[in-house]
N, C-alpha and C positions, 0 to 999 in steps of 0.2 A: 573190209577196207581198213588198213592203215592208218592212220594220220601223218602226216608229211611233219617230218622235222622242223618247220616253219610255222605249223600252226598247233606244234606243241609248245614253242619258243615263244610264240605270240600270245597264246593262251597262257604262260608261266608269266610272261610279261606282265600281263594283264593281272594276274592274281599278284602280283608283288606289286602294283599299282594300287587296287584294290588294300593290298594287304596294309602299304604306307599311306594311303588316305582314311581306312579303318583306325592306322594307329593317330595319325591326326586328328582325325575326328575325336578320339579318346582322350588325348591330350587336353583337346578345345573342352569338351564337354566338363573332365576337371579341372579345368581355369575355373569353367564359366560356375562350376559346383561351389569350388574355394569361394569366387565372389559372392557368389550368391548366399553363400557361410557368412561371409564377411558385412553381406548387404543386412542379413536378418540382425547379426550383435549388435551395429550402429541401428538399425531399426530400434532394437530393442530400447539401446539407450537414449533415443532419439523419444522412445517414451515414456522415458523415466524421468527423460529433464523436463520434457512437457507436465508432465503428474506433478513435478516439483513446484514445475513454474506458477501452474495453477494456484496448488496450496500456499504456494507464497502469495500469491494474487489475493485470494481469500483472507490470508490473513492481516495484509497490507488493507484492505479492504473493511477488516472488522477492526484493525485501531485509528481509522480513519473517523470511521462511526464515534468511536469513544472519543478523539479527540476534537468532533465538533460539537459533542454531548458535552465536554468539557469547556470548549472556547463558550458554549454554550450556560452552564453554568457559569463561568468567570464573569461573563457579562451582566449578567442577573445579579452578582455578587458585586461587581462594580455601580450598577444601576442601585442598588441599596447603598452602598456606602455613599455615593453620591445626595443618596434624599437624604441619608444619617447628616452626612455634612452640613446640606442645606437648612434642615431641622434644627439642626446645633447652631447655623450660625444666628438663626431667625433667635434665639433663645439667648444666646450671647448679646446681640441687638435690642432686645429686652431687658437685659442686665445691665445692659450700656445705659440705657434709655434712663430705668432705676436709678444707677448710680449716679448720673449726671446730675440728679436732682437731688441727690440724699442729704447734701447740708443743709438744703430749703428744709424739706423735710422732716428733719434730728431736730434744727431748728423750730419753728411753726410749733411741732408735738411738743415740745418744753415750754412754749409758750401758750399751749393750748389754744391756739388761735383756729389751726384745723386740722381735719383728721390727717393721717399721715398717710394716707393713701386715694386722698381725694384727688389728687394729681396723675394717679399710674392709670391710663385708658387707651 
């Protein structure tokens, strides 16, 4: 048995249907390959920025530490200069105190009347 002119036409038909949805499909497939090329490099550097980002985290992180170590220290060294102040002024206020009374004092010793330091208490 033959095959009838029609259904070798339809059967060629069919493979050149076939043949232009295989080559689409091929086409599609390398699109969809290229992207997927294209998704993995931004992937990539999607985590390189990430790695970076981190290590800048870390190290924002570790001079953060140093600079409360530091406010931390500054404070300490303000809290002293403050009692130094205090200390110096109390001693100054004693000198004041001293002086205020020195000509009684110069005085009285020259004249032997009394010690020159019966007065500083």
């Amino acid at each position: 048995m033959n095959p009838r002119p029609a259904d070798v036409s339809g059967s060629m038909a069919a493979v050149a249907r076939a043949e232009a949805g295989l080559a689409l499909a091929t086409r599609r497939l390398d699109q969809a390959m290229g992207r997927l090329a294209e998704a993995r490099v931004e992937a990539h550097w999607a985590e390189q920025r990430v790695s970076a980002a981190l290590s800048l985290r870390d190290r924002v992180q570790s001079e953060v530490g140093r600079a409360q170590f530091a406010a931390a220290r500054a404070a300490a060294l303000r809290d002293l200069a403050t009692n130094a102040t205090f200390l110096l002024t109390c001693r100054v206020d004693l000198l004041d105190e001293y002086n205020s009374d020195l000509p009684s004092l110069v005085s009285a010793a020259l004249t032997g009347s009394a010690s020159p330091f019966s007065g500083i208490g």
